[in-house]
TORLOZA-236254 format. One record per residue: x, y, z of N, C-alpha, C in turn; residue in one letter; residue number from 1. Coordinates in steps of 0.02 Angstrom, whole numbers, plus 50000, padded with zeros to 5 digits. Example, Ala and Ser with C-alpha at 12.3 -4.5 7.8 and 13.67 -1.06 7.14 Angstrom:
TORLOZA-236254
     n_u     n_v     n_w    ca_u    ca_v    ca_w     c_u     c_v     c_w   rest    nr
   50660   49716   50390   50615   49775   50390   50660   49835   50390      A     1
   50642   49888   50354   50684   49947   50357   50645   50002   50394      S     2
This chain:
TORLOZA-236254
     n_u     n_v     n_w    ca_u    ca_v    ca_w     c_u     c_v     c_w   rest    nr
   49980   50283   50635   50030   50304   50586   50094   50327   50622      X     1
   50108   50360   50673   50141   50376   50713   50196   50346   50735      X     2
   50144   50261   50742   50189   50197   50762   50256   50191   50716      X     3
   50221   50176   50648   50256   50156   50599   50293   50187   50579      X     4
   50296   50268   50591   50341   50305   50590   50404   50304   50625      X     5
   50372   50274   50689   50433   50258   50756   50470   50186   50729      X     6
   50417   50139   50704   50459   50101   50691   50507   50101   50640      X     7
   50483   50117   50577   50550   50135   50544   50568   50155   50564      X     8
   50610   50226   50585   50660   50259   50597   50700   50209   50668      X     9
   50674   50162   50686   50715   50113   50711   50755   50044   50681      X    10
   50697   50042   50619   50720   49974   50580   50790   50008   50541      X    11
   50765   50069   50511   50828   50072   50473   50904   50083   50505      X    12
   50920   50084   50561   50983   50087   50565   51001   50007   50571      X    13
   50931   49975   50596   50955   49906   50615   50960   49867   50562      X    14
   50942   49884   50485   50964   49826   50432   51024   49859   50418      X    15
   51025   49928   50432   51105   49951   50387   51170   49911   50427      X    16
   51140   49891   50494   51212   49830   50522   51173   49762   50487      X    17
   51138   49754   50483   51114   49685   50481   51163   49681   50401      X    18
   51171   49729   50345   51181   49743   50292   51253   49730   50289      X    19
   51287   49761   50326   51354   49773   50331   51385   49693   50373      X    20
   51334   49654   50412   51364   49585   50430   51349   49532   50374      X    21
């Protein structure tokens, strides 16, 4: 669970550019 924790808090900054291109 830990993981997935790490991973979001990485995905989301990366769609908010993915969002904004």
């Amino acid at each position: 669970q830990e993981n997935f924790c790490l991973i979001h808090v990485s995905l989301v900054p990366v769609l908010g550019v993915v969002g904004e291109q």
